[in-house]
N, C-alpha and C positions, 0 to 999 in steps of 0.2 A: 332560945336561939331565935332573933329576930326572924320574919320569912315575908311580912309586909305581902300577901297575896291570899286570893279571896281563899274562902273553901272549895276545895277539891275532892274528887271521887274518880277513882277510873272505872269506867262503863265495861258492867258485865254484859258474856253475848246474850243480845237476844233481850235488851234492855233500852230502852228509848233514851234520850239523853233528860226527857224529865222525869222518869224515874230513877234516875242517879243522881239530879239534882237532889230531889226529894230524899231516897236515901243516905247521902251525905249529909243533909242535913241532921234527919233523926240520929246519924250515928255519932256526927262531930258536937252537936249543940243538944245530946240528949239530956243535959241535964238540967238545961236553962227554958226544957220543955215541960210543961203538963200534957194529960191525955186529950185533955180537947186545946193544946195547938192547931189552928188552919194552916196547913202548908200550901200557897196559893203559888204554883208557876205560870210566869206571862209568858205562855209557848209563843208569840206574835215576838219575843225578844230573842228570842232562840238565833244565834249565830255558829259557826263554825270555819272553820281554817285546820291550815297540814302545816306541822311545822317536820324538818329533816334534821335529825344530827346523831351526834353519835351514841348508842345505849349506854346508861350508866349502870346497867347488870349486862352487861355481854361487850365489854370494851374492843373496840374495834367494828361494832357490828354497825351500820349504818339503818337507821328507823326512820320509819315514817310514823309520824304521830296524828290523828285524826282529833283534833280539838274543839269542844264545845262551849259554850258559855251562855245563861239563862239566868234574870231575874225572877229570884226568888222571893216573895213575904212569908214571914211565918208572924201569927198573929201573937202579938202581945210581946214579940221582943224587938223593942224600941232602947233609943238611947237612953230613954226617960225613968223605964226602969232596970237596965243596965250601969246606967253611968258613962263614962266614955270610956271604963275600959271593965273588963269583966273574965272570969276562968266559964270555962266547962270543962265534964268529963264526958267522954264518948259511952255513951252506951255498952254499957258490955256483955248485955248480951249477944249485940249486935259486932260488938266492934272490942278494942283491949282494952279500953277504958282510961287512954290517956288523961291526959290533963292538958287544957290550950287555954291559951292566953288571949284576947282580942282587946281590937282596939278599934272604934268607931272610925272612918273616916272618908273625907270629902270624897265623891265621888271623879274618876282618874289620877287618886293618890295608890294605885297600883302597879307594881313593879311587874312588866311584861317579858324583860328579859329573857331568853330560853336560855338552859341549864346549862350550853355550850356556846359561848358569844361569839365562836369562830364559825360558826354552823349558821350558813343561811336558814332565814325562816319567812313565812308568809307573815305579815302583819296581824296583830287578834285586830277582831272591832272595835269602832270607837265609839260606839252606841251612847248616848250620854245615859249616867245608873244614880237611883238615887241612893244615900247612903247606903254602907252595907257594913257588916261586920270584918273585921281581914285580922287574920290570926297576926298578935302582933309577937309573938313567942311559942313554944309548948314546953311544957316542964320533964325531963323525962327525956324519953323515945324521941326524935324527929318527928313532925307532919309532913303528912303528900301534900308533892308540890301542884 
């Protein structure tokens, strides 16, 4: 199921927003990982925004959502030895062990939309990113948005 948006993680309490970059990574791309991966976040990139609309587990309920967004590198996964498109499995110690599909691509080929297009939102940043990975599928289960 197409989803065309980066990887996502929702922030446990009492968790900085680069450590959930960080752990999103190990858990969504653990398989395209070895043990000396560098996972390098550019906290100087670190943005954030509120978007408002309605919950999609308590329908009706109106949410405020607290959004962040940080460049991430992890060493050694490039297009070059990916390809331009590639599976992982999530970690499953960590995580259930899905299966995602990615797909290289240009930097602002991300779909920003909020999940209710009737629902005002604040704008995310427009930071310019250099390529990154954006799930272009997941096999299975759905991925977080």
């Amino acid at each position: 199921r197409p989803r065309k948006k980066p990887l996502a993680e929702k922030k446990r309490p009492r968790e900085t927003p680069e450590e959930t970059a960080v752990r999103g990574v190990v858990e969504e791309l653990g398989s395209e990982l070895d043990e000396n991966s560098a996972i390098e976040v550019d906290s100087a990139s670190l943005e954030e925004w509120v978007e408002c609309r309605t919950s999609n587990s308590f329908p009706g309920l109106e949410t405020v959502y607290k959004l962040y967004q940080v460049d991430v590198k992890v060493e050694g996964l490039t297009r070059a030895r990916t390809g331009t498109s590639f599976e992982s499995v999530e970690t499953p110690n960590l995580s259930t062990g899905k299966v995602h599909s990615w797909t290289w691509k240009p930097s602002g080929g991300v779909d920003w939309q909020p999940v209710d297009p009737l629902k005002p939102k604040t704008d995310p940043p427009t930071t310019p990113q250099a390529q990154q990975p954006l799930p272009d599928s997941a096999a299975g289960d759905a991925e977080k948005a």
